[in-house]
N, C-alpha and C positions, 0 to 999 in steps of 0.2 A: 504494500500500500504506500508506503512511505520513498522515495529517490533517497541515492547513497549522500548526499550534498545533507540533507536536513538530519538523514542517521549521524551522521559525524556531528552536525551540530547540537543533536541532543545528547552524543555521547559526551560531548567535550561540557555541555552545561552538566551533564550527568557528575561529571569526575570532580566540578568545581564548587556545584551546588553545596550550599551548606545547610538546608532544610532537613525537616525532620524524617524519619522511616515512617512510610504509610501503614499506616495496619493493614491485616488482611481484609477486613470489614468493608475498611474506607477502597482499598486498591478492587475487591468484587462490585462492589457499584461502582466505581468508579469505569470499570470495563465493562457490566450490564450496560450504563448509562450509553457508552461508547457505542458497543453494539444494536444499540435502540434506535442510535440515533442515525448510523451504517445504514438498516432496516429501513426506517423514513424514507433516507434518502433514496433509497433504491424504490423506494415504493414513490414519491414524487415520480422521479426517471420513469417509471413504468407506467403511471396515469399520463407524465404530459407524449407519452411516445401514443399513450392509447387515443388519445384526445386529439391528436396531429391527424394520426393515421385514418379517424373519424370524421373528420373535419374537412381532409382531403377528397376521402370519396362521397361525403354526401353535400360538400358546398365547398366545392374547387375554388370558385369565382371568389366569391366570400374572403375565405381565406388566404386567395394569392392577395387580393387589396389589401384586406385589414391584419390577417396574419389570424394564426388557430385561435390565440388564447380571448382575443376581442371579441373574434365570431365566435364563439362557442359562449361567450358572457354575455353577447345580444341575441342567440337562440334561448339562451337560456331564460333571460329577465322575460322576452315576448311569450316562451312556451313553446315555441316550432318554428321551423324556418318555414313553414305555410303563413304563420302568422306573424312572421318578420315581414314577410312579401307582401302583405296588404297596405304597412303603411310607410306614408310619404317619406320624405327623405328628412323633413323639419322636425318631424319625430324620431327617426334613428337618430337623428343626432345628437337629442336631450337625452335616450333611454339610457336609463340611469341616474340624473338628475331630479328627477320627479320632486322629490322633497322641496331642493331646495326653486321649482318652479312654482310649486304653491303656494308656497313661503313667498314667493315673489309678488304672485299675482294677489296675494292677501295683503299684502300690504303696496302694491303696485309702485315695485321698483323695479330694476333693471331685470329680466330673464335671462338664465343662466345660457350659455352658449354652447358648453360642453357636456356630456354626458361621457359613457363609458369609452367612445371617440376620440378621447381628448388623451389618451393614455397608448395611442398608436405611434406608429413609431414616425411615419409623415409629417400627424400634428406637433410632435415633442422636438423633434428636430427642426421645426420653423422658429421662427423668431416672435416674441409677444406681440406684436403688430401683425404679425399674417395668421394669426392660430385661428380666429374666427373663421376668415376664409377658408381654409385649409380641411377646418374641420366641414364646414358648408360642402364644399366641393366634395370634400373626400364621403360627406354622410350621400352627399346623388349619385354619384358612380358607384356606394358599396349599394345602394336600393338598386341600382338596376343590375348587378351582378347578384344580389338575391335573390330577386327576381327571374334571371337566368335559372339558376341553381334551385328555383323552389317548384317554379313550371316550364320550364325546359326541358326538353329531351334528348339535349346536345351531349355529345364523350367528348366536348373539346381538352376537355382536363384543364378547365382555368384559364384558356389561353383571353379573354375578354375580360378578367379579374389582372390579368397582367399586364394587357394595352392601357386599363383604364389606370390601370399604377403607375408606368410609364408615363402618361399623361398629365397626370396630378404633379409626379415630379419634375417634371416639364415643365408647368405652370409655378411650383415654386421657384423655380430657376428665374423666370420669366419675372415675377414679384421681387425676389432678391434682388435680381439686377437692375431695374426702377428702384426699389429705395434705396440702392447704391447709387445710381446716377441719380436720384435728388439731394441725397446729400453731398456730392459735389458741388452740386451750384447754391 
């Protein structure tokens, strides 16, 4: 588990440490806890590999845009990707925000922009001034690649989830490069 580089350096803290001897008590938890935690990890590893491999064949599109873990948390919060595909793109883009949209509209202030969207890799990587956009754009190309993927009958394997990716990163390029050239002048 361990490379020879770290072995050396915990043998060399080993030889120099001046800490006390563990009991046998403390050193068996100590290595249950270890092996528990081994266990998790491999069990994380083996959901997110389950959830990829899920996600790829039953909403290709979906997932080449927004990537497994975002699609899978917006089938999830709607109930089905039937019932992702019915709504507008102004709504995938809050779902998940809900709270704080009622919160808003109760006391009528500004409506939240982001919802579960706003943790993609597109939006996080734009700059605070493009993220509204970003996420706008990117919530109507992921509805019509759900849309693809919920009543379609296409084997493209995503290939339309990936133009419209392409696309969106395009347009940020396109936005970067305008408020580079206005702050120049």
């Amino acid at each position: 588990i361990v490379d020879n580089n770290t072995r050396l350096n915990i043998y060399k803290n080993f030889n120099t440490s001046i800490g006390s001897k563990i009991h046998d008590d403390d050193l068996n938890t100590i290595l249950f806890l270890s092996d528990h935690i081994l266990s998790m990890i491999k069990l994380k590893n083996l959901l997110h590999n389950y959830i990829k491999h899920r996600m790829y064949y039953s909403a290709p599109n979906l997932t080449s845009i927004l990537g497994e873990k975002i699609g899978s948390k917006l089938i999830s919060a709607t109930g089905s990707l039937l019932n992702l595909s019915k709504l507008p793109a102004s709504t995938i883009q809050i779902i998940g925000a809900e709270k704080s949209l009622y919160k808003a509209l109760k006391n009528k202030s500004k409506t939240p922009k982001f919802g579960i969207i706003y943790n993609s890799k597109l939006v996080q990587q734009s700059s605070n001034k493009l993220k509204g956009k970003i996420s706008r754009i990117l919530s109507a190309k992921a509805s019509i690649c759900i849309r693809i993927d919920a009543l379609g009958e296409s084997n493209l394997g995503g290939c339309i989830g990936i133009k419209n990716r392409d696309l969106i990163e395009n347009r940020i390029k396109q936005f970067n490069s305008f408020i580079n050239l206005n702050k120049n002048y």
